[in-house]
C-alpha positions in Angstrom: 17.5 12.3 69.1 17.7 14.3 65.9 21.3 13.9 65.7 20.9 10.3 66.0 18.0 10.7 62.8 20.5 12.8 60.6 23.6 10.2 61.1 21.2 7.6 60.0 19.9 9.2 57.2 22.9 9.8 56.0 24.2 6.4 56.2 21.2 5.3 54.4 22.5 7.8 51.5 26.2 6.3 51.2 26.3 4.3 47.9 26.6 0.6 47.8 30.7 0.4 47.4 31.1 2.3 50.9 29.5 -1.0 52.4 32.0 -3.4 50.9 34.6 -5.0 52.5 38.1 -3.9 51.9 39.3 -6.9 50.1 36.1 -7.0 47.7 36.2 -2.9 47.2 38.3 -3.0 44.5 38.3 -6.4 43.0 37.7 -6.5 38.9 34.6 -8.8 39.6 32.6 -6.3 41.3 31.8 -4.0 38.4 31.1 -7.1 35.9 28.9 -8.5 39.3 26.7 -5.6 39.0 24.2 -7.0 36.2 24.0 -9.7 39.1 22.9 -7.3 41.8 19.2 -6.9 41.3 18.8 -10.5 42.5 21.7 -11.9 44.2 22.7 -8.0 46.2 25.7 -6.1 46.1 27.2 -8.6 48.8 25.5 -12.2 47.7 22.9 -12.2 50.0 19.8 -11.6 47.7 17.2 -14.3 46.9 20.3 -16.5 45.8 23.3 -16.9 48.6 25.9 -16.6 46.9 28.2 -15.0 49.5 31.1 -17.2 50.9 30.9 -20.0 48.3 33.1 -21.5 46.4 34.2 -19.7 43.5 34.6 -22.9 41.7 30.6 -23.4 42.0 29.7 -20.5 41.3 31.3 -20.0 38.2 30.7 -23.8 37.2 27.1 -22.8 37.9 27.1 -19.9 35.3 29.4 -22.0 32.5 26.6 -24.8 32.8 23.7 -21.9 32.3 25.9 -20.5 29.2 25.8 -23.4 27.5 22.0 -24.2 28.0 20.1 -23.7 24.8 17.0 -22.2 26.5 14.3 -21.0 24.0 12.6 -19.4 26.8 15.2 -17.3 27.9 15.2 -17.7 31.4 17.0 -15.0 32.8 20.2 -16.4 34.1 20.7 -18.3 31.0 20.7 -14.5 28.8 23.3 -12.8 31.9 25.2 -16.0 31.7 25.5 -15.9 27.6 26.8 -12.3 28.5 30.2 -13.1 29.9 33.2 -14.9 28.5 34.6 -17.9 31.1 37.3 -15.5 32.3 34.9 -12.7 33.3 32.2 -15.4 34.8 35.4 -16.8 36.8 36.0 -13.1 38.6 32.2 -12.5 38.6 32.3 -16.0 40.9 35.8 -14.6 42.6 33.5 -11.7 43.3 30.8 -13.5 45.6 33.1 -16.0 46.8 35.1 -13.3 48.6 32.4 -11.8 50.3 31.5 -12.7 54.5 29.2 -15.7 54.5 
């Protein structure tokens, strides 16, 4: 039983990249993604899904929210104004790769 304890503990102390998948690991989205992860997770599946959709929607999602003139600031409008089209488009690459 305490060896069972200790191996789970020390799973729950492996950072966040040991639990991606091998073909998101390394992809140039993921470090730009991680403004993204508070809400949406590390993988997609935070209050937002974003895992396993299209890229295309994603990233068509964020260009819309970048070009909102929102005096409120709503929060995905300010991340969105953060990114140039090419780094939203890996950013979308990003969740779109991971397991739905």
């Amino acid at each position: 039983m305490k060896r069972l304890l200790v191996i789970a503990a020390a799973a729950l102390l492996l950072p966040a990249s040991a639990y991606a998948g091998p073909a998101t690991l390394n992809h140039p989205g993921r470090t730009l993604a991680a403004n993204c992860f508070q809400c949406h997770g590390t993988d997609g599946y935070g209050l937002e899904h974003l895992a396993g959709q299209s890229a295309r929607e994603i990233s068509g999602e964020l260009l819309e929210m970048s070009l909102k003139s929102n005096p409120r600031g709503d929060i995905m409008n300010v991340h969105a104004l953060a990114y140039t089209p090419a780094e939203i488009d890996l950013i979308a690459d990003y969740f779109a790769k991971q397991p739905k």
